[in-house]
C-alpha positions as CSV (number, residue, x, y, z in Angstrom):
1,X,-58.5,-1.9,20.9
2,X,-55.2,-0.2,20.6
3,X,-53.9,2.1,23.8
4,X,-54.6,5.6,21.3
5,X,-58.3,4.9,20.9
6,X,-58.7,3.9,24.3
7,X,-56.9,6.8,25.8
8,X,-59.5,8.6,23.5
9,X,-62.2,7.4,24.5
10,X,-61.6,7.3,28.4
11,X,-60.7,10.8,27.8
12,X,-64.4,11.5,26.5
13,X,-65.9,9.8,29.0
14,X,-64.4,12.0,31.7
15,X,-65.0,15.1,30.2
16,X,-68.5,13.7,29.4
17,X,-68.8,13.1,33.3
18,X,-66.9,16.5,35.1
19,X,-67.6,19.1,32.0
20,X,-70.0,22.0,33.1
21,X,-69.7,26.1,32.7
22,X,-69.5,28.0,36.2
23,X,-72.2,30.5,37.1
24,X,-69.8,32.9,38.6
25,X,-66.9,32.7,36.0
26,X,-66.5,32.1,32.2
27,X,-63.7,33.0,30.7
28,X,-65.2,33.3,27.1
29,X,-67.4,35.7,26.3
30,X,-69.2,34.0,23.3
31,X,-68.2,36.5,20.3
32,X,-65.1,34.8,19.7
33,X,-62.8,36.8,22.3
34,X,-62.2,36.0,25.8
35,X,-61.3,37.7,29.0
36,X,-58.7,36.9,31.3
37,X,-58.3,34.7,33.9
38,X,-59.4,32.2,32.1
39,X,-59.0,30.1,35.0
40,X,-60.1,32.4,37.9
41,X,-59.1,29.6,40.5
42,X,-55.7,28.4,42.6
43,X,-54.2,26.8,39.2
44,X,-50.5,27.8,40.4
45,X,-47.4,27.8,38.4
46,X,-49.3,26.0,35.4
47,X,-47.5,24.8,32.6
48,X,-49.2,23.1,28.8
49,X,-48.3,21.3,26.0
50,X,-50.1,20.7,22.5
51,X,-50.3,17.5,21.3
52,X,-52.1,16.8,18.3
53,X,-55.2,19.0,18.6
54,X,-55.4,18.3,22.3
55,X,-53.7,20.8,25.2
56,X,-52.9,19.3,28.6
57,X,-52.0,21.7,31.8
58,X,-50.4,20.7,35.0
59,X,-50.3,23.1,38.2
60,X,-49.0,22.9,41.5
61,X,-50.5,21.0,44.3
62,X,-48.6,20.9,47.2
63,X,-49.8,19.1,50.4
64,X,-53.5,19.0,48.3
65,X,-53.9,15.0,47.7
66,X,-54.8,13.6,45.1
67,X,-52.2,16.2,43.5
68,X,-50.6,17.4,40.1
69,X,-54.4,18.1,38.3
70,X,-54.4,18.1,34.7
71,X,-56.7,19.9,33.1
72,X,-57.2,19.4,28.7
73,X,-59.0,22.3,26.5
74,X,-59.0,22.3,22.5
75,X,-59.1,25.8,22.3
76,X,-56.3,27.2,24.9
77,X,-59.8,29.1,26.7
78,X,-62.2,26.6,27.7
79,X,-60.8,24.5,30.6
80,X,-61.6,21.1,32.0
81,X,-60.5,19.1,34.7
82,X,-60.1,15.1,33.8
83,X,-57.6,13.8,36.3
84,X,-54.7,13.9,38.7
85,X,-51.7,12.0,38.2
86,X,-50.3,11.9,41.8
87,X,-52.4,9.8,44.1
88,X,-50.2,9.8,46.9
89,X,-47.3,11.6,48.3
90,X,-44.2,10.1,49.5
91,X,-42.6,9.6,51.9
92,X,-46.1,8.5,53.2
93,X,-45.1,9.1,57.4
94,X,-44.8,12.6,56.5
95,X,-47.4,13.1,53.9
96,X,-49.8,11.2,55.5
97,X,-50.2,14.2,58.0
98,X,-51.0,18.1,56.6
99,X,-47.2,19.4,55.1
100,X,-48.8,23.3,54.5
101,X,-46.5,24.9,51.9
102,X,-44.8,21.4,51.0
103,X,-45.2,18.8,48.6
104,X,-45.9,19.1,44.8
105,X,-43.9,23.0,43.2
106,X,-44.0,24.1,40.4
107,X,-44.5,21.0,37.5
108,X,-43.1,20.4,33.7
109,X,-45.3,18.6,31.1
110,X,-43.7,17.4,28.3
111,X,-44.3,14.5,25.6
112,X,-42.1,12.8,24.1
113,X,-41.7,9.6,22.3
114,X,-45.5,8.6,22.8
115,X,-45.3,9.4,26.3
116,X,-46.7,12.3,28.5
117,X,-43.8,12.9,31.0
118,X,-44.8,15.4,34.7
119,X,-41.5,16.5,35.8
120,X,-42.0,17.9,39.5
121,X,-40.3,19.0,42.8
122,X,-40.6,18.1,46.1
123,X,-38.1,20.8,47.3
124,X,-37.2,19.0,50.7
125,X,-36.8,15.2,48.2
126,X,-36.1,16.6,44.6
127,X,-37.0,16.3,41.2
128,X,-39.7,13.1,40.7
129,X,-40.7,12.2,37.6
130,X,-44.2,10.5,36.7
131,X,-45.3,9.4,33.1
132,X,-48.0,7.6,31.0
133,X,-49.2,6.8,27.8
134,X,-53.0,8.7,28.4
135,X,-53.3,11.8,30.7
136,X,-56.9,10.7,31.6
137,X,-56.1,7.6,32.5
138,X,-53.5,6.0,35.2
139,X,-50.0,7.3,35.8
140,X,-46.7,5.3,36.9
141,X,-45.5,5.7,40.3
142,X,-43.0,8.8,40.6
143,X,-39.3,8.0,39.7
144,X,-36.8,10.3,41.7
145,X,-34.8,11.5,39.0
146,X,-32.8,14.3,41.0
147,X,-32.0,13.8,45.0
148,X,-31.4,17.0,46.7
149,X,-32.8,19.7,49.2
150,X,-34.2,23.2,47.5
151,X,-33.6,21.9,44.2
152,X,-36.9,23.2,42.4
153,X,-38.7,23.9,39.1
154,X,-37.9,20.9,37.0
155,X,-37.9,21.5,33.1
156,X,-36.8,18.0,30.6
157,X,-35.4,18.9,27.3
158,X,-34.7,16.3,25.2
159,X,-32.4,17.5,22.3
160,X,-32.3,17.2,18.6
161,X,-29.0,14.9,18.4
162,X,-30.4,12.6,21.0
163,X,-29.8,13.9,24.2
164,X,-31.4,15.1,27.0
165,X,-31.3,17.6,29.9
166,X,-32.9,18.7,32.6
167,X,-33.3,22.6,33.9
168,X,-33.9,23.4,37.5
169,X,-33.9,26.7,40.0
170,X,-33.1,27.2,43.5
171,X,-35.2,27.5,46.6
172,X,-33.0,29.5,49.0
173,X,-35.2,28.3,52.0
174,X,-33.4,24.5,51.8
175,X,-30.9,25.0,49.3
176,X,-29.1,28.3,50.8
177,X,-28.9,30.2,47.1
178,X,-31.3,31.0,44.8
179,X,-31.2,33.3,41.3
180,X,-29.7,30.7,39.4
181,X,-30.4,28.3,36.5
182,X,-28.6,25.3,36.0
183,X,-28.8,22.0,33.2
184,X,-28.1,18.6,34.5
185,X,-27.2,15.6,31.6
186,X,-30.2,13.2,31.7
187,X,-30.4,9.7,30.4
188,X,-32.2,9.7,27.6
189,X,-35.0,7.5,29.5
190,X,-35.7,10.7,31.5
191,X,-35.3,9.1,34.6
192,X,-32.5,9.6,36.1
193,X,-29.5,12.8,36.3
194,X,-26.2,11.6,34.7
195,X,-23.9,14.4,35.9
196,X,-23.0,17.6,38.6
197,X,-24.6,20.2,36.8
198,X,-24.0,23.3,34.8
199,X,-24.9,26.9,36.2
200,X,-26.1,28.6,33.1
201,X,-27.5,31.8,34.0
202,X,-27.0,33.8,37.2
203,X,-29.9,36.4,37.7
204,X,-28.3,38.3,40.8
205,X,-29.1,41.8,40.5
206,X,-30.8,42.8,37.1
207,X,-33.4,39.5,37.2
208,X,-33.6,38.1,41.1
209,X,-35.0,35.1,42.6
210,X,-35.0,33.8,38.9
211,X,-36.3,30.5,38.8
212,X,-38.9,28.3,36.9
213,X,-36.9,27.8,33.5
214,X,-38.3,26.0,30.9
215,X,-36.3,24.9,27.8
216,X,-37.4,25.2,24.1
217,X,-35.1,25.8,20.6
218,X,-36.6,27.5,18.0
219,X,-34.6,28.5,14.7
220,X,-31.1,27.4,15.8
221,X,-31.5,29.5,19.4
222,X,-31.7,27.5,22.5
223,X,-34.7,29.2,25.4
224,X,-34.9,29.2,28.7
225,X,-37.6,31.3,29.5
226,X,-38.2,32.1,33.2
227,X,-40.3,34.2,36.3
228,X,-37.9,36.6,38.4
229,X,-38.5,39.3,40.2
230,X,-40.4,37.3,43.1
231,X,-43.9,35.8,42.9
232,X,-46.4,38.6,43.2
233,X,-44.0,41.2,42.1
234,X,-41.9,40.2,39.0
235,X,-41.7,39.7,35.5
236,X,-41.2,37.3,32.9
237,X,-37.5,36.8,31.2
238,X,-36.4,34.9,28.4
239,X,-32.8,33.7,27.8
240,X,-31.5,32.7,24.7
241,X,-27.6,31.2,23.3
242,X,-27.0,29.0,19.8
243,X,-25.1,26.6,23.2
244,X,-27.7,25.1,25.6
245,X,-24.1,25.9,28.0
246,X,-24.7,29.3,27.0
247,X,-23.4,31.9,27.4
248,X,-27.0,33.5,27.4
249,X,-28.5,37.1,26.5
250,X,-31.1,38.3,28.5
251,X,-34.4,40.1,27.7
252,X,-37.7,41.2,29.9
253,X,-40.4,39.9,27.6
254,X,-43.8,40.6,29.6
255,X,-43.7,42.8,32.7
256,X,-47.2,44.3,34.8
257,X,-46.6,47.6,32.7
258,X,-49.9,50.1,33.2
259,X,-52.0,47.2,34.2
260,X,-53.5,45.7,37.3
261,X,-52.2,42.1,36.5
262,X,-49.1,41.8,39.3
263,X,-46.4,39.5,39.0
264,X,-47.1,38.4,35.7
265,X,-44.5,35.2,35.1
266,X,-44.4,31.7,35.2
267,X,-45.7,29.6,32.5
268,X,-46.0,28.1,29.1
269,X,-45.0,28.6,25.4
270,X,-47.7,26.8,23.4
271,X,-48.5,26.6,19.9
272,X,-51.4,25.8,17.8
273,X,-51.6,23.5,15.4
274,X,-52.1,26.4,13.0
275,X,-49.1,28.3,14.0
276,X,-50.1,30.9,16.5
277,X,-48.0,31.2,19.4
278,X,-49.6,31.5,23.0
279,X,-48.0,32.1,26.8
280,X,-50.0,31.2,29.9
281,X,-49.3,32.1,33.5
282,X,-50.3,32.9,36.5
283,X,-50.9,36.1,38.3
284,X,-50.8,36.0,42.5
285,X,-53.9,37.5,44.2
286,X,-53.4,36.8,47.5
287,X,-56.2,34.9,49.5
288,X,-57.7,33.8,45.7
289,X,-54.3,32.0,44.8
290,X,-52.6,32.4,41.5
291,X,-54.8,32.4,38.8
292,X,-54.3,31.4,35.0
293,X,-53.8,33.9,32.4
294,X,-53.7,33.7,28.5
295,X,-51.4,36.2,26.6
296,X,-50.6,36.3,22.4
297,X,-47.3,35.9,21.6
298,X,-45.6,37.4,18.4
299,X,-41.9,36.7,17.5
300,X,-39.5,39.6,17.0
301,X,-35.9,39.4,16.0
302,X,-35.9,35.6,17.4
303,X,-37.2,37.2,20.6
304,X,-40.6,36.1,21.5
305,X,-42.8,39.3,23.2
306,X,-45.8,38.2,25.3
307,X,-49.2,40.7,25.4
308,X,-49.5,44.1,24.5
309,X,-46.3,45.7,23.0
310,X,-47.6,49.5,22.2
311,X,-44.5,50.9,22.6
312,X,-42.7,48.2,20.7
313,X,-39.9,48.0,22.8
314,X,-40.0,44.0,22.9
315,X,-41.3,43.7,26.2
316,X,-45.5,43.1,26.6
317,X,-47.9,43.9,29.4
318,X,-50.7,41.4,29.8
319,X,-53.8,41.8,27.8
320,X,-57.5,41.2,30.1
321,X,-59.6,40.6,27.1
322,X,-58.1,39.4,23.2
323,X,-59.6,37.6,20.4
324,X,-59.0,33.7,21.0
325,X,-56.6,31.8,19.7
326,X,-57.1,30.5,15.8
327,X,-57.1,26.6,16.2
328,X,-59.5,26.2,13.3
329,X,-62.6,25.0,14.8
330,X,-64.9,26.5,17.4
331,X,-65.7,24.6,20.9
332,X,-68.2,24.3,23.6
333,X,-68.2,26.6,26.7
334,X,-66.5,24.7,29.7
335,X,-64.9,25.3,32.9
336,X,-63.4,23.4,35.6
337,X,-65.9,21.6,37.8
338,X,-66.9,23.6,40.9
339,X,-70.5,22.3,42.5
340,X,-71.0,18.5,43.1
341,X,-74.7,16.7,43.3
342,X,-72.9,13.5,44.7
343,X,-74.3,11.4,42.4
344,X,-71.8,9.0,41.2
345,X,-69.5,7.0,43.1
346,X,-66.7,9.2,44.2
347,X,-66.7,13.3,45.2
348,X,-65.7,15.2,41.3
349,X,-62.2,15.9,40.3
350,X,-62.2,19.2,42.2
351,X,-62.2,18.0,45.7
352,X,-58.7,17.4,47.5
353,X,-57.8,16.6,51.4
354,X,-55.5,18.3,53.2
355,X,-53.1,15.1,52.9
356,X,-52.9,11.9,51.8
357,X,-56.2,10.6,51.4
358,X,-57.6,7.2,53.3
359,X,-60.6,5.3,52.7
360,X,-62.3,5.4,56.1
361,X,-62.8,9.0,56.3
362,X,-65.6,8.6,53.3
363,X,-67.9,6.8,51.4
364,X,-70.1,7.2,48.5
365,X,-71.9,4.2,47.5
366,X,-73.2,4.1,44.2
367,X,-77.0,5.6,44.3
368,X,-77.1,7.1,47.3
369,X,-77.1,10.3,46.1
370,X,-75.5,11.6,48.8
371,X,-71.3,11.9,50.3
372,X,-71.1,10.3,53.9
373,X,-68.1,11.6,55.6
374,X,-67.5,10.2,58.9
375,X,-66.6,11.8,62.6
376,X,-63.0,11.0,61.8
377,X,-60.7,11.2,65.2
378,X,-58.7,14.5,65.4
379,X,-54.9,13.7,66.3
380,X,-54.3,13.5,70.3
381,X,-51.7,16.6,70.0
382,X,-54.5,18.9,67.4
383,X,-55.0,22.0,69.2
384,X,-57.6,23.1,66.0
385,X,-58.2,22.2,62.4
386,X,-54.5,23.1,60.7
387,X,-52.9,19.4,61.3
388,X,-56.6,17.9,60.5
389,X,-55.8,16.1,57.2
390,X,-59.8,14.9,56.5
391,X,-60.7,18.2,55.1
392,X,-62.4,18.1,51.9
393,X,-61.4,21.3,49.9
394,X,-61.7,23.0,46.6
395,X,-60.1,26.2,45.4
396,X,-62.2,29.2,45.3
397,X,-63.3,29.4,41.7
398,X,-64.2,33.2,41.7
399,X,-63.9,36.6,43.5
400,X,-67.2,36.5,44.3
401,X,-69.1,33.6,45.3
402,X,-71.8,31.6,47.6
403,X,-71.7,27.9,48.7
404,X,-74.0,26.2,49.7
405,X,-74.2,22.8,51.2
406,X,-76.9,20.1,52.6
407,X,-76.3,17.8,55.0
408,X,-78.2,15.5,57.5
409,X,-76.2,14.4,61.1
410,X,-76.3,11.2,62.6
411,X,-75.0,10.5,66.2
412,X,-74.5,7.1,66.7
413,X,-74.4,5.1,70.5
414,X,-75.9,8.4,71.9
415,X,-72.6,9.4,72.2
416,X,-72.4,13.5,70.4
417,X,-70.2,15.2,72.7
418,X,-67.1,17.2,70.8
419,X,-68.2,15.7,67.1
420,X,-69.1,18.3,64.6
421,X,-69.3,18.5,60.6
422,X,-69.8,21.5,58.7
423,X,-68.8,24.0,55.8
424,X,-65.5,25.7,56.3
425,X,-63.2,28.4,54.5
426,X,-60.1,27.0,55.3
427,X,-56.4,29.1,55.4
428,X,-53.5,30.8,58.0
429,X,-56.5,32.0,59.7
430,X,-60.0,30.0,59.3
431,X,-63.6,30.0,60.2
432,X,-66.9,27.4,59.4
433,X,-70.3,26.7,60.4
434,X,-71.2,23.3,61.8
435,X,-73.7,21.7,63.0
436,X,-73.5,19.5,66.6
437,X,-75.4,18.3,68.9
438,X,-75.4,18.6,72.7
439,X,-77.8,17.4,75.6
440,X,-80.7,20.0,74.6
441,X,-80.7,18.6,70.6
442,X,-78.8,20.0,67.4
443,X,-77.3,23.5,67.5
444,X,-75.2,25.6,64.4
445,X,-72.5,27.5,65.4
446,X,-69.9,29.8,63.6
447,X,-66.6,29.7,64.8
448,X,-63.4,31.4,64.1
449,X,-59.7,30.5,65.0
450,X,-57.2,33.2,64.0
451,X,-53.3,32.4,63.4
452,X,-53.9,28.5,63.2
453,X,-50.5,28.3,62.1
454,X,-49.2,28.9,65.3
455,X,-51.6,26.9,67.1
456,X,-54.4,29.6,67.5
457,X,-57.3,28.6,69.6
458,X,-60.9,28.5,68.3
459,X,-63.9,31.1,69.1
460,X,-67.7,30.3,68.8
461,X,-69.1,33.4,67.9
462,X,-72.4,32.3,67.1
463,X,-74.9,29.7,68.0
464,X,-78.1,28.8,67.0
465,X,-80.9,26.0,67.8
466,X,-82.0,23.5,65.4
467,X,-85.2,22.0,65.2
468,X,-83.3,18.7,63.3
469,X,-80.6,17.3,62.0
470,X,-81.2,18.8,58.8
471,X,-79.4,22.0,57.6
472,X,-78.3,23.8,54.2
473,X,-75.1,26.0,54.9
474,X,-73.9,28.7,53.2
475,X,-71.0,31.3,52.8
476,X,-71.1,34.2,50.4
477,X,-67.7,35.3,49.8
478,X,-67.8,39.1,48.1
479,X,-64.0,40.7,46.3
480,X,-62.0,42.4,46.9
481,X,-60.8,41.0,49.9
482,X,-62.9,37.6,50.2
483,X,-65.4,38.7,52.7
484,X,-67.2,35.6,54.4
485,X,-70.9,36.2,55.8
486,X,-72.3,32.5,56.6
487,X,-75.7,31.6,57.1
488,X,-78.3,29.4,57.9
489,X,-81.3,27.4,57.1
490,X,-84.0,24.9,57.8
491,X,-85.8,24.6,55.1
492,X,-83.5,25.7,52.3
493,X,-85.6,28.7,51.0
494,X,-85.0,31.4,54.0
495,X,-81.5,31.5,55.4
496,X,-80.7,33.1,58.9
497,X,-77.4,35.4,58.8
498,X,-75.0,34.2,61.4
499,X,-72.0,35.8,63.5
500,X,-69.6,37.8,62.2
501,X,-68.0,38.4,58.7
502,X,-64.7,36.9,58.4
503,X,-62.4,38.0,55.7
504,X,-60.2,34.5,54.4
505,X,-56.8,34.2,54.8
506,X,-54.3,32.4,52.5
507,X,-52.3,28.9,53.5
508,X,-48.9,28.4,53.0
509,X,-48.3,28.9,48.6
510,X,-52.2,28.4,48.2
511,X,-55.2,30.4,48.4
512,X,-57.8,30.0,50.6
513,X,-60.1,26.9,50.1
514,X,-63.4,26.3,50.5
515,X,-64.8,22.8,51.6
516,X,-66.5,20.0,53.9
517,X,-65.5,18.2,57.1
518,X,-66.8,16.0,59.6
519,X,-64.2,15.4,62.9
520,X,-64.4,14.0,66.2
521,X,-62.6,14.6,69.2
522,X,-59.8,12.2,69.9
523,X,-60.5,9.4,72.8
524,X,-64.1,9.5,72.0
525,X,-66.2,6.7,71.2
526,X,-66.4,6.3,67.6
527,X,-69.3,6.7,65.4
528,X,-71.6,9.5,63.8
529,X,-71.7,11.0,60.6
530,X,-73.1,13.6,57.7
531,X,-74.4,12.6,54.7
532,X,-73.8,15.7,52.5
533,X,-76.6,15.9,49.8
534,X,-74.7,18.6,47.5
535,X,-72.5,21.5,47.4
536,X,-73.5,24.5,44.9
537,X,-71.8,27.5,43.9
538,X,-74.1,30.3,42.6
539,X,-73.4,33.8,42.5
């Protein structure tokens, strides 16, 4: 079997496995138009290709392990989520612990010569590169292909004579400037930067904090298209020059015109296999994270326009609901995965941890039906959850939601003083219910810690007695402003309201997130655990 049909088929198999369509958000409506997001979920800076009849996205994932998802679609609508291609982060002593706001930026997929290429920066490392022959299958380790501090967005271009380049921005946090573009000479291998670099573009004053170029040529013109204007306030630029040197015109393209859709930038020039041209990106909405947007594209003068040009000045405002793009066939509703029954052998492609991942702080055996997470030891110096890197997350997949969650907890050695598990909303400022058990039996208790950041302390507001160790868990989060209200309940059918509402709070870059955890104190007896028998998102 040759490595093409095996890719295929391992690709089938995981979208046979992970494929399902949210209850609380669908981007197509079924008529043969869709409405934006159509990713309504933390998919940051995103960036696609086309390759054969197949699209591929990569977002950021920051400090989230496994990192760098990759999502595939046949129709540039219908989303799903087959695999990650960064397992670990390195330098493991510093990844191995919570890095909030660091790791993975803003990624580049590109393939070229019968390879899928991720191009992505670690802004306090540089530019790493990471490739494979099949997206759903295993990718090599990452390659550092550019050292340096606050060097950011990384874009390959390999030329038509041969050669090949590579377009970054500037992150004034390490690098000390920002609002500039500049081309580094690549090997052709794509694995290494062969010279100083060239600024090419300078976006002080008319287009600041430029950043995020990505390189394409299209009828003799060299494009950099690329975000300015800040990420939930800006706009979306394109560049162009017959030199990839430059010197470079300037054009706004897509801007938030008369709609609600803020900082609409940073993204990807697709096109279908029967010749339509498409732009995604992202728009910033705060504790929800930067969801994915889908805009037309029509060429004008060599200038591409992005959304809805009424005035026909060249510059588009983002369209919330358009027909769908013309691929020649039509395809299954799908989304990314959001609720897990726990039935296989590993948690679905949507959960992360808060670092790198290790093996003890789970398992899932094979037809147990059921995800044990154990009382992992908290780190001596943890003051709350925000250095605790076993949390298992997801991104919030709607503006309004409800999880729910059974578990069962198991003290082991009699020995249940400060161990916990529970369902939290994580972010700056976070709160969860979980369940415990003290010297009078099990108990569920809200709590609440405000500006964990900067080491805030954690509130019980609520507690409540148990009869068992049995107990379903829910938060309903209601827009606009992600309003929590948890509950309880025994028996899964009435559920108790508990404490107070809590409205969730963004981390560092990232949404809030919404997951599992089971933690112990540190210097205390190991043992205990929850066996978690599901997690369901409903409306």
């Amino acid at each position: 079997m040759n490595k093409l049909i095996a890719g295929v088929i391992l690709l089938m198999v995981t979208r046979q496995g992970f494929a399902q369509v949210s209850k609380v958000w669908v981007a197509d409506k079924g008529n043969g138009t869709y409405q934006n997001p159509i990713i309504n979920a933390d998919y940051s800076d995103p960036d696609a290709i086309r390759v054969g009849s197949d699209f591929y996205m990569v977002s950021s994932s920051f400090n989230c392990m496994p990192g760098l998802p990759i999502l595939h679609s046949k129709d540039l609508v219908n989303w799903v989520l087959i695999n990650h291609a960064l397992k670990m982060q390195e330098p493991a002593a510093v990844y191995d612990l919570p890095q909030h706001g660091k790791g993975v930026w803003a990624p580049c997929i590109r393939y070229h010569n019968n390879e899928f290429y991720i191009y992505y920066p670690d802004p306090d490392y540089g530019i790493y590169m990471v490739k494979t022959k099949n997206p759903a299958g295993d990718w090599e380790k990452p390659v550092l292909v550019l050292p340096g501090k606050g060097v950011i967005d990384p874009a390959p271009f390999w030329d038509e004579d041969g050669k090949a380049y590579l377009g970054v921005g500037w992150a004034s946090s390490r690098a000390g400037v920002n609002s500039l573009i500049t081309i580094f000479k690549m090997k052709i291998s794509g694995t290494a930067v062969i010279d100083a670099g060239t600024h090419v573009y300078d976006g002080h004053g008319k287009n600041h904090t430029i950043e995020g170029p990505k390189l394409y040529k299209r009828n003799g013109y060299y494009y950099i298209l690329a975000p300015a204007g800040g990420v939930a306030t800006g706009w979306q630029v394109a560049l162009r020059s017959r030199n990839i040197y430059g010197p470079y015109e300037d054009k706004v393209i897509m801007d938030q015109g008369r709609t609600t859709v803020n900082g609409p930038h940073q993204g990807a020039l697709v096109e279908t296999q029967t010749g339509e041209p498409w732009f995604i990106h992202f728009q910033d909405k705060g504790v929800y994270g930067r969801v994915v947007h889908l805009q037309p594209v029509k060429w004008l003068n060599n200038w591409p326009v992005i959304g809805n040009d009424q005035d026909g000045d060249g510059t588009g405002e983002p369209f919330l609901t358009h027909k769908k793009p013309d691929i020649g066939e039509t395809y299954p509703i799908e989304t990314p995965a959001e609720g897990d029954e726990f039935n296989g052998d590993q948690p679905g492609l949507q959960w992360q941890w808060h670092a790198n991942p290790k093996i003890q702080w789970s398992a899932q055996i094979k037809g147990s039906g059921y995800l044990r997470l154990f009382a992992y030891p908290q780190d001596n110096n943890a003051v709350n959850l925000w250095t605790t890197p076993n949390l298992l997350l997801q991104k919030l997949p709607a503006p309004d939601f409800t999880a729910t969650t059974r578990l069962k907890y198991e003290v082991e050695w009699d020995v249940w003083q400060n161990k916990k598990a529970g369902l939290i909303m994580m972010g700056n400022s976070y709160s969860y219910l979980a369940i415990a058990r003290d010297e009078l039996g099990f108990k569920v208790s809200q709590v609440v810690c405000h500006d964990a950041l900067n080491a805030g302390a954690e509130e019980i507001l609520a507690e409540q007695r148990l009869k068992s160790s049995v107990v379903y868990l829910r938060v309903h989060v209601a827009a606009p402003d992600a309003l929590c209200t948890f509950s309880y309940s025994e028996d899964g059918i009435n559920f108790h309201d508990i404490g107070n509402a809590f409205k969730a709070k963004p981390d560092k870059w990232i949404g809030a997130k919404v997951g599992l955890f089971c933690i112990s104190k540190p210097n205390v007896r190991i043992g205990g655990y929850a066996d978690f028998d599901w997690f369901r998102i409903t409306k």
